[in-house]
Short mmCIF file of the C-alpha atoms (twelve columns), coordinates in Angstrom:
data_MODEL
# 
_entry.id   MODEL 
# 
loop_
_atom_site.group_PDB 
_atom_site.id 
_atom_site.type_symbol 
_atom_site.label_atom_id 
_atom_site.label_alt_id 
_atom_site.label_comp_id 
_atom_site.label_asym_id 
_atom_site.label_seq_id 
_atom_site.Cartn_x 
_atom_site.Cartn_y 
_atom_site.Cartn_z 
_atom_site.pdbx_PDB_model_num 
ATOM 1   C CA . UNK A 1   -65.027 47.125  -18.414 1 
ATOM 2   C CA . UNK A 2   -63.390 45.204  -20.976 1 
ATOM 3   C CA . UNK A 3   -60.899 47.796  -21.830 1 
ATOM 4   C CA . UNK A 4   -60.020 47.460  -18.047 1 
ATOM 5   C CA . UNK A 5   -59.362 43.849  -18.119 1 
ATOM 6   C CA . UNK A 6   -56.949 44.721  -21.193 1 
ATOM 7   C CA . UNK A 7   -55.583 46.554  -19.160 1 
ATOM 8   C CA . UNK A 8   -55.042 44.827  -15.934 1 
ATOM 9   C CA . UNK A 9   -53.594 41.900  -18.003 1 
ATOM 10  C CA . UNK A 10  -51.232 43.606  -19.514 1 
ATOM 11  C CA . UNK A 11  -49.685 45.039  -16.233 1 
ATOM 12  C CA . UNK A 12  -49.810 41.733  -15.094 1 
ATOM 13  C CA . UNK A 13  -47.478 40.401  -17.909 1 
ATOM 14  C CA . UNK A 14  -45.525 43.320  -17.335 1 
ATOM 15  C CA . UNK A 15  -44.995 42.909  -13.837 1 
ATOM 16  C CA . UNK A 16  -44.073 39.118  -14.761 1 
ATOM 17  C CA . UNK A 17  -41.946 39.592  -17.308 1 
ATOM 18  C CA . UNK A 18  -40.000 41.951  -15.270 1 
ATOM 19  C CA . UNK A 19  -40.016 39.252  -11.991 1 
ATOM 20  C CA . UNK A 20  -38.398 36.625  -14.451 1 
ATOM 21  C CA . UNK A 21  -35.981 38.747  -15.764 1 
ATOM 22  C CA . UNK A 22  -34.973 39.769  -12.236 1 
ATOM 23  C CA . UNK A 23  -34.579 36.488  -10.852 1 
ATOM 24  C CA . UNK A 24  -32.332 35.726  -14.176 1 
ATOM 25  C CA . UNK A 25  -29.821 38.216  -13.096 1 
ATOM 26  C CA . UNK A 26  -30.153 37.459  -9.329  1 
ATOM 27  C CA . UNK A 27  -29.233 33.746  -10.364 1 
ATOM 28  C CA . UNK A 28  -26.450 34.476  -13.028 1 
ATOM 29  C CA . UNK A 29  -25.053 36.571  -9.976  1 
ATOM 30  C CA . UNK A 30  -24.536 33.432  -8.087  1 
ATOM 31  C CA . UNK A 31  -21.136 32.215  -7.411  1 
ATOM 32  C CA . UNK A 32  -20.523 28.796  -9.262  1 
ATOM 33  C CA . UNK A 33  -20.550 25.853  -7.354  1 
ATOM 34  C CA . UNK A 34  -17.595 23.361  -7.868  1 
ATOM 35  C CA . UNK A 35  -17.371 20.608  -5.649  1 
ATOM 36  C CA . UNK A 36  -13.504 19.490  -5.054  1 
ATOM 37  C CA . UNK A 37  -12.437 15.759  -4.848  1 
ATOM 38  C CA . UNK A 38  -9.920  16.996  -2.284  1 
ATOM 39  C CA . UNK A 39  -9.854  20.085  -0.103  1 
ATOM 40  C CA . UNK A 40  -6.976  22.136  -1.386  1 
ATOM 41  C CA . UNK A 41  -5.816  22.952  2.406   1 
ATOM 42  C CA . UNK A 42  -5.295  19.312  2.721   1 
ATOM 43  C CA . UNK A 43  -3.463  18.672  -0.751  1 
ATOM 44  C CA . UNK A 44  0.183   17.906  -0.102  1 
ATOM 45  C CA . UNK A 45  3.151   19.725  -1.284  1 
ATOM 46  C CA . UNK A 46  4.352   18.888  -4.883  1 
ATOM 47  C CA . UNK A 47  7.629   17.705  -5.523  1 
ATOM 48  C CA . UNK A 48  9.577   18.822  -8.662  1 
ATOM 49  C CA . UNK A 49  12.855  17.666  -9.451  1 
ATOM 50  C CA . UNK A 50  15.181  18.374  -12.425 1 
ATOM 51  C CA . UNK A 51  14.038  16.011  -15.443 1 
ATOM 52  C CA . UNK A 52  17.251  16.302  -17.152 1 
ATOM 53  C CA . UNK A 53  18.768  14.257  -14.002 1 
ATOM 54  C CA . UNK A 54  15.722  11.640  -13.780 1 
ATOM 55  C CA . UNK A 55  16.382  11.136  -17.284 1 
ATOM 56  C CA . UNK A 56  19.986  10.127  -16.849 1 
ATOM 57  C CA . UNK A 57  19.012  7.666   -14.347 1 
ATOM 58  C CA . UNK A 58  16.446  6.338   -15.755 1 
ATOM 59  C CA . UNK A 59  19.138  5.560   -18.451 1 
ATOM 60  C CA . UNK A 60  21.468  4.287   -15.409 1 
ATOM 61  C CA . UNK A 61  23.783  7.308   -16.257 1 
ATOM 62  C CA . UNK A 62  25.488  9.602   -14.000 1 
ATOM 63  C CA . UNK A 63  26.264  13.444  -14.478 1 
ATOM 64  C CA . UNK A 64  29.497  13.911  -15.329 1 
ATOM 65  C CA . UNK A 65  30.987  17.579  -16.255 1 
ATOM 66  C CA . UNK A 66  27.942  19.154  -15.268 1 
ATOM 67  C CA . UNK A 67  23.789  17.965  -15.688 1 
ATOM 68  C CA . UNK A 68  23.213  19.686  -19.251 1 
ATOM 69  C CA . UNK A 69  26.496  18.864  -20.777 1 
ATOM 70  C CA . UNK A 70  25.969  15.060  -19.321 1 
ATOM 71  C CA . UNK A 71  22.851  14.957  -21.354 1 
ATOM 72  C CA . UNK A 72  23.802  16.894  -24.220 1 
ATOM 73  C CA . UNK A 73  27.299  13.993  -24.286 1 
ATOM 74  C CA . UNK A 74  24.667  10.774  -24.380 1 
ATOM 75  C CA . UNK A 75  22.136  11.424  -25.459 1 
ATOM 76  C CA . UNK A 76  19.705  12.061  -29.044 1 
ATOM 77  C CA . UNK A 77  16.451  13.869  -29.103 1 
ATOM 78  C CA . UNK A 78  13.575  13.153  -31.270 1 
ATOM 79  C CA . UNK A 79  9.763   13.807  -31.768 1 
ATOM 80  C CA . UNK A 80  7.362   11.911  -33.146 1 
ATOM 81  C CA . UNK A 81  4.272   12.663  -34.812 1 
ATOM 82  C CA . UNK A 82  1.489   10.366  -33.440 1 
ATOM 83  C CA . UNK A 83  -0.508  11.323  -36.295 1 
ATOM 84  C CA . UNK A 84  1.940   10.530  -39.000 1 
ATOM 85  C CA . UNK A 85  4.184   8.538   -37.461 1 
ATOM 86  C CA . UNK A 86  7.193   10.623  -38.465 1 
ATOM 87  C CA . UNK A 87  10.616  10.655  -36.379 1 
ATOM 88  C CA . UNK A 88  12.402  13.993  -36.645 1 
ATOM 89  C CA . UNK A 89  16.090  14.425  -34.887 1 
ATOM 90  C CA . UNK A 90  16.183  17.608  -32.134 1 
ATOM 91  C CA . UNK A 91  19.495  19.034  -32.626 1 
ATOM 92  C CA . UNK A 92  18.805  20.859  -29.240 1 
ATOM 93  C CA . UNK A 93  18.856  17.735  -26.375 1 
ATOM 94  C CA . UNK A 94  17.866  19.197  -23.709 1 
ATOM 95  C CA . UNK A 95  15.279  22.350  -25.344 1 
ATOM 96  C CA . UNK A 96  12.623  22.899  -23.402 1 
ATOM 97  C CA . UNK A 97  10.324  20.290  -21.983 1 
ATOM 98  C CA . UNK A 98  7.883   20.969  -18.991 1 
ATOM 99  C CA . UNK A 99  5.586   17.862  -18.265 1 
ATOM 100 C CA . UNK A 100 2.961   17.742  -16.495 1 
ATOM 101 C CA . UNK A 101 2.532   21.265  -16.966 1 
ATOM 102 C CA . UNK A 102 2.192   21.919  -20.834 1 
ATOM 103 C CA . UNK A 103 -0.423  18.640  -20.754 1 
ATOM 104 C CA . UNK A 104 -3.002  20.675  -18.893 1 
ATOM 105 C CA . UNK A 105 -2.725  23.693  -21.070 1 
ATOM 106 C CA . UNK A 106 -5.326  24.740  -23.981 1 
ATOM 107 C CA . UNK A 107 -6.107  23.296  -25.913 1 
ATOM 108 C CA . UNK A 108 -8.300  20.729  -24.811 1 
ATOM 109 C CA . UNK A 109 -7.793  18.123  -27.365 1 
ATOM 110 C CA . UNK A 110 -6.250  15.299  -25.755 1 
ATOM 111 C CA . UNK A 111 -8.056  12.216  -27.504 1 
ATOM 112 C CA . UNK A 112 -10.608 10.471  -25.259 1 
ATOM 113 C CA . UNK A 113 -8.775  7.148   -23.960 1 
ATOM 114 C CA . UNK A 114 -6.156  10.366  -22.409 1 
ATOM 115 C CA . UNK A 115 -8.805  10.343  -19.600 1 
ATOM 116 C CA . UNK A 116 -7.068  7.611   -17.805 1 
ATOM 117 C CA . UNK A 117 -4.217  10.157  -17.541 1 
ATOM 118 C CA . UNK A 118 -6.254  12.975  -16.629 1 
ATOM 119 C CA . UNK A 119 -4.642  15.116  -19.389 1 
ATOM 120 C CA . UNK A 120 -6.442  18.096  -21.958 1 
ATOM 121 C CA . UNK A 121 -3.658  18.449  -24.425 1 
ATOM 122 C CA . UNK A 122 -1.626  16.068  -26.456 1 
ATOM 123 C CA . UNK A 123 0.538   17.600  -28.764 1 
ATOM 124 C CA . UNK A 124 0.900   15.902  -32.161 1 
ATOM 125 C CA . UNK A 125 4.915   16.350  -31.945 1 
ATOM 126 C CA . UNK A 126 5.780   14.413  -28.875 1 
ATOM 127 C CA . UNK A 127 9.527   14.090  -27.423 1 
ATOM 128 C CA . UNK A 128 11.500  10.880  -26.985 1 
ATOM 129 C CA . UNK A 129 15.130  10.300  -26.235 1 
ATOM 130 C CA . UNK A 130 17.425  7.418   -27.208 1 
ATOM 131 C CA . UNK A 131 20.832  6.508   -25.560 1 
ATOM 132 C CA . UNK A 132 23.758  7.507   -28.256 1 
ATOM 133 C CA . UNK A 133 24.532  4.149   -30.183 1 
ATOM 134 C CA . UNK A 134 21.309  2.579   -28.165 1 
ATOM 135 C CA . UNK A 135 17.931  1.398   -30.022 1 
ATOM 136 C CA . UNK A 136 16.110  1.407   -26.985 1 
ATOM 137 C CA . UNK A 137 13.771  4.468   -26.028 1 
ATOM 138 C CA . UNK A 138 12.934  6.539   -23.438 1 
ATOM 139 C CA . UNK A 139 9.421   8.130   -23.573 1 
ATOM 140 C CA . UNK A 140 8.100   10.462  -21.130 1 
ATOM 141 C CA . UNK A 141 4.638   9.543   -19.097 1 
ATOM 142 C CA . UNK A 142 2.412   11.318  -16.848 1 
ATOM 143 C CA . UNK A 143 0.331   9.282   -14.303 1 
ATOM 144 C CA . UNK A 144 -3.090  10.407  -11.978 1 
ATOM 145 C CA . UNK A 145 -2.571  10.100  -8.501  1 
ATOM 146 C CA . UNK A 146 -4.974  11.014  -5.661  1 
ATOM 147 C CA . UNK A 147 -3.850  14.217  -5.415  1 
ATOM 148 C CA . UNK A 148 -2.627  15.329  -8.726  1 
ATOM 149 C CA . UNK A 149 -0.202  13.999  -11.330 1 
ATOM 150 C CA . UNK A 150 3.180   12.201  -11.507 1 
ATOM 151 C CA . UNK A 151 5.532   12.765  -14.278 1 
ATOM 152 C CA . UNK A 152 8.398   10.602  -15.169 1 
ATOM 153 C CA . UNK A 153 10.747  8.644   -17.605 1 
ATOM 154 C CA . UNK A 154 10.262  5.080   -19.098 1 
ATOM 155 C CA . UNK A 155 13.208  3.490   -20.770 1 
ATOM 156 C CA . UNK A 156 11.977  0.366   -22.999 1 
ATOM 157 C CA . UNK A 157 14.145  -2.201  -24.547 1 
ATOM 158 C CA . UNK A 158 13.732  -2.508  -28.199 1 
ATOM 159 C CA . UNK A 159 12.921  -5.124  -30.070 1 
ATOM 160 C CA . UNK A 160 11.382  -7.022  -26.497 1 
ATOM 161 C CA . UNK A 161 9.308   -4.175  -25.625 1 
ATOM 162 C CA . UNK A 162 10.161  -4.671  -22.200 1 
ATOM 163 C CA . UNK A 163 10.848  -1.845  -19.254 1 
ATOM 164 C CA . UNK A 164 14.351  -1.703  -18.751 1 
ATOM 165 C CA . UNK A 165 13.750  0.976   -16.074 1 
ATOM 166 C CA . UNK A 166 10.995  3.884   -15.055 1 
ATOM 167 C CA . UNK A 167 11.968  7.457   -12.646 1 
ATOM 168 C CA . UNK A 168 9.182   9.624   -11.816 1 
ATOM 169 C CA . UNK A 169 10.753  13.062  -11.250 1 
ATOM 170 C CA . UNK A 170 7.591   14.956  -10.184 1 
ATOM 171 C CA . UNK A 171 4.648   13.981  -7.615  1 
ATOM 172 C CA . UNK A 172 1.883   16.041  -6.172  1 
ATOM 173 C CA . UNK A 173 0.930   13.253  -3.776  1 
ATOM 174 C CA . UNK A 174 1.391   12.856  -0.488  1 
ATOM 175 C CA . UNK A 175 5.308   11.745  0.973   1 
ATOM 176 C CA . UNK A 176 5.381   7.973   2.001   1 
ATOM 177 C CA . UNK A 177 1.833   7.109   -0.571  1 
ATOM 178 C CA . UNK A 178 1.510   8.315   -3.601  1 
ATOM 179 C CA . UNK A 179 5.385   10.057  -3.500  1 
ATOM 180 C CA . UNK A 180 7.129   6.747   -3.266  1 
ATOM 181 C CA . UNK A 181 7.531   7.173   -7.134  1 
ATOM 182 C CA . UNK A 182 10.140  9.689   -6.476  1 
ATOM 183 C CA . UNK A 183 12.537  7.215   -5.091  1 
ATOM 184 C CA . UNK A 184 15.715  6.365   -6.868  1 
ATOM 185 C CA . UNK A 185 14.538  2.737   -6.860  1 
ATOM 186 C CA . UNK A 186 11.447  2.849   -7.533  1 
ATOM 187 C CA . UNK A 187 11.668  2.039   -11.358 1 
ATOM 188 C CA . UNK A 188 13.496  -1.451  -10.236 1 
ATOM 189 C CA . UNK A 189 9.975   -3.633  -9.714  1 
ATOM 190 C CA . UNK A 190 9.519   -2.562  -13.492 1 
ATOM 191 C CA . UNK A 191 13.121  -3.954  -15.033 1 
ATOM 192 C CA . UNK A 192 12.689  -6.696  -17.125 1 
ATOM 193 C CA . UNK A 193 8.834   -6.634  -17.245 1 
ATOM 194 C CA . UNK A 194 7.084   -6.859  -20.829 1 
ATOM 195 C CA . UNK A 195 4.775   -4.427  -21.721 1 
ATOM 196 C CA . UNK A 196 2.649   -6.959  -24.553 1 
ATOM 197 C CA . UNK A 197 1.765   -10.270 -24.533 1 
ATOM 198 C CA . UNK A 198 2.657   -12.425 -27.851 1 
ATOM 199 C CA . UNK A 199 -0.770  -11.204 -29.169 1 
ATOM 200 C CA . UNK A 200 0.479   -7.782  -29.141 1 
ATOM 201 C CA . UNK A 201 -2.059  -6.281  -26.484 1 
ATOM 202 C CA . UNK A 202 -1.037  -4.960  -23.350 1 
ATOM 203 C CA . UNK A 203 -0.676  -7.070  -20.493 1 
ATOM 204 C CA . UNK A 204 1.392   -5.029  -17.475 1 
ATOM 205 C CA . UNK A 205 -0.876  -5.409  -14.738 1 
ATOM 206 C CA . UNK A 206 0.177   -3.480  -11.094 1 
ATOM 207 C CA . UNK A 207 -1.114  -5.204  -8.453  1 
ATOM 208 C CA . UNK A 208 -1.080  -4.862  -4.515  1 
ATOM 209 C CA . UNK A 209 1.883   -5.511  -2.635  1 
ATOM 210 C CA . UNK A 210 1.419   -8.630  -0.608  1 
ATOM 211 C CA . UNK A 211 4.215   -10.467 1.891   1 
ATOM 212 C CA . UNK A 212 2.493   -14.014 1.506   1 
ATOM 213 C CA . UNK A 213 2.617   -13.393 -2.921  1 
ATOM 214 C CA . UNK A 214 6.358   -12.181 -2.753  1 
ATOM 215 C CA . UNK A 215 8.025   -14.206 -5.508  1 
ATOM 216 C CA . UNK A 216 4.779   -15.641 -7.051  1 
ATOM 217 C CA . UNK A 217 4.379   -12.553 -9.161  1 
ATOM 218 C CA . UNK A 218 3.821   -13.937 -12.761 1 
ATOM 219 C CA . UNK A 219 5.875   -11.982 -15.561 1 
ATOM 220 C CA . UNK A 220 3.964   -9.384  -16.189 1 
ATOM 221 C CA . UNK A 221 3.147   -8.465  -12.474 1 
ATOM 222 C CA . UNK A 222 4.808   -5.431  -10.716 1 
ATOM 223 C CA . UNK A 223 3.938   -4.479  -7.097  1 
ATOM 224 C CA . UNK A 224 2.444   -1.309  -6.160  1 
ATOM 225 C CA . UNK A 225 2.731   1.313   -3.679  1 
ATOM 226 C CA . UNK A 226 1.380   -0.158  -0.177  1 
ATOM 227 C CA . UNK A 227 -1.466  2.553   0.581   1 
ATOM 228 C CA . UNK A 228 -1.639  4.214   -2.582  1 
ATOM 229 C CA . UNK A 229 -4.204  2.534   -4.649  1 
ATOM 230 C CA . UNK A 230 -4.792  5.389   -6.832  1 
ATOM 231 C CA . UNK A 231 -1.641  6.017   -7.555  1 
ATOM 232 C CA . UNK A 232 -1.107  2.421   -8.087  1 
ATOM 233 C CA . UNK A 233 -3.539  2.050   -10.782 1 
ATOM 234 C CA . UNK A 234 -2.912  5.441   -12.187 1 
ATOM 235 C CA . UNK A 235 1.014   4.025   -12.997 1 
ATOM 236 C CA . UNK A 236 -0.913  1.055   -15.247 1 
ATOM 237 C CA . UNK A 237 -3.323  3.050   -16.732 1 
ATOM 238 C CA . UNK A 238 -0.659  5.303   -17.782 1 
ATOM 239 C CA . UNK A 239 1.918   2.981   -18.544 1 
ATOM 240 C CA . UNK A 240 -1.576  1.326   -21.086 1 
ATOM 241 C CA . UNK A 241 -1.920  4.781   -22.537 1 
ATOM 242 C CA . UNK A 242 1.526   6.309   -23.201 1 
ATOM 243 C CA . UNK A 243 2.493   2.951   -25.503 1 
ATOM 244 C CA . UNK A 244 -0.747  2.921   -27.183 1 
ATOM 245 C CA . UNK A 245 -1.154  3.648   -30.987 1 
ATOM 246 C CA . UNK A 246 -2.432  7.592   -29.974 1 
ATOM 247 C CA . UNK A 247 1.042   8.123   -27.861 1 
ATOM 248 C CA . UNK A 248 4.191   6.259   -28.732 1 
ATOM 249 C CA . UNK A 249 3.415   3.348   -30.196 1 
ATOM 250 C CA . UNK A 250 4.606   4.356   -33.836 1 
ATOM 251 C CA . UNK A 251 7.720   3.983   -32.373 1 
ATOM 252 C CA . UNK A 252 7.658   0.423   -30.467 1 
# 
């Protein structure tokens, strides 16, 4: 009898064993479940527009003689290294630079205040341009909007640390919202603002676009974009991040 019960217990923890292990490979077989902020059928279109041109007007330039060769004529190219600090002169102005894109790519080491941005990489060598015979800088910034991310120029008057002006020159939000950063005028509710306060910290705040607070804007108030809150606040928090110590700020 007892050898019996031996018995029967160990076909029982058989049988189990082989149950569990069962539903273990019925569950790994499971699709995963990702639930989407937006539903990709109703994601708008993303704009893309050539850089090399939003970069010459966010310098007030015009192409003359052809976009690469108006770039190549006014232009300097540098990186920095945000780790070091280092400036090093690009011979090559206009080499190749793909924003947003190369931001999202592995790896994912993007330092943790770059979640305001919504980025996973920052390289350590990061591109800026000057103006030939110009101190003043232009960095490049990527911003979150509702739908996906902006990418742009910011040109910033040296020693003031002020924005002389900002063009986006890619959006993937929708036209009339979050795509109003793509206009050619966009950047002109920046010119003139400071970035710091005479502490040193940053003090650019975007705030909504009122009729009744036209002209009572203090100095470092810009409007945002009527309807596009996200957007809106993506533009500060990325304006916060891109002159902070772990971006550009070795070189402001």
């Amino acid at each position: 009898m007892k050898n019996k019960k031996l018995l029967y217990l160990a076909i029982g923890g058989v049988v189990f064993i082989g149950v569990v292990a069962e539903a273990w490979h019925w569950l790994n077989q499971v699709p995963e479940v990702r639930v989407a902020l937006v539903d990709e059928d109703e994601k708008p279109i993303p704009v893309t527009n050539d850089w090399r041109i939003a970069l010459l007007e966010c310098a007030n330039l015009k192409v003359e003689n052809g976009i690469k060769a108006s770039v190549n004529s006014q232009f300097e190219r540098f990186t920095l290294n945000r780790e070091t600090g280092k400036v090093t002169p690009i011979t090559n102005v206009v080499a190749r630079f793909n924003w947003p894109l190369d931001l999202m790519k592995a790896p994912n080491d993007a330092p943790k205040s770059a979640s305001a941005v919504h980025i996973k990489h920052l390289p350590a060598e990061l591109p800026f341009w000057k103006i030939k015979g110009v101190d003043d800088v232009i960095i490049p910034v990527v911003a979150q909007g509702k739908y996906g991310l902006a990418a742009g120029f910011v040109a910033i008057q040296l020693p003031e640390k002020t924005i002389s002006n900002l063009r986006f020159y890619h959006s993937e939000d929708s036209p009339g919202l979050g795509q109003e950063v793509l206009r050619p005028d966009f950047g002109q509710g920046f010119k003139n603002k400071p970035l710091f306060n005479t502490n040193g910290k940053f003090s650019l705040k975007v705030v909504r676009p009122s009729k009744t607070e036209k002209g009572e804007k203090n100095r470092f108030e810009v409007d945002g974009i009527a309807g596009a809150t996200i957007m809106s606040d993506g533009l500060e928090d990325a304006l916060e991040f891109w002159v902070s110590p772990v971006a550009y700020g070795a070189i402001l």
